[in-house]
C-alpha positions, 0 to 999 in steps of 0.5 A: 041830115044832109051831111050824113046822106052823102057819106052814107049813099058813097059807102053804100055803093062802095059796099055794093061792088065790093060784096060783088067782089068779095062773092067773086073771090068766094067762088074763085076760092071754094070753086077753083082753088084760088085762094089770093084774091079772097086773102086780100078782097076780105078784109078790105070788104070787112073793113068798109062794112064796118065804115058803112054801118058806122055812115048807116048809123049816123044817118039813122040817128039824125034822121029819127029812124027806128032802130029796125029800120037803121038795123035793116038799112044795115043788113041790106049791105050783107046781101048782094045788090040789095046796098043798091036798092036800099041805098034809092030807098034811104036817099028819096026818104031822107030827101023827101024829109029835108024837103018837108022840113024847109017848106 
């Protein structure tokens, strides 16, 4: 379990700042016309989500998690900063469970 979290906690936070960014070049497209930065930005971003909820499912599998919980974990990286506070979340639990299991 521990070699899954620290894959996921990376790309979580990867994830995180590249929305941020992907939702800056979304306003600099539909707000200003300028369409370059979203041509590149997009399918980077799209790219790592896909790294992401590949991390998000192996963590989720090997720490038992219900498939609503590994489906919320993952949908938490389409919402701006929510990758963030999910990212916290996951990593006291899975902590807390590796924690239980050597004591």
């Amino acid at each position: 379990m521990e070699s899954a979290l620290k894959p996921f906690r990376v790309l979580a936070y990867i994830v995180g700042v590249m929305l941020i960014v992907l939702v800056t070049c979304m306003v600099l497209r539909y707000g200003f016309d300028i369409e370059g930065p979203s041509k590149i930005v997009s399918p980077i971003h799209g790219f790592l989500y896909m790294l992401y909820l590949v991390a998000t499912m192996n963590l989720g599998m090997k720490a038992r998690w219900s498939w609503q919980y590994i489906l919320g974990v993952m949908l938490a990286g389409t919402v701006p900063l929510l990758s963030f506070v999910f990212e916290r979340k996951v990593t006291r639990r899975v902590e807390g469970e590796i924690a239980a299991a050597t004591a």
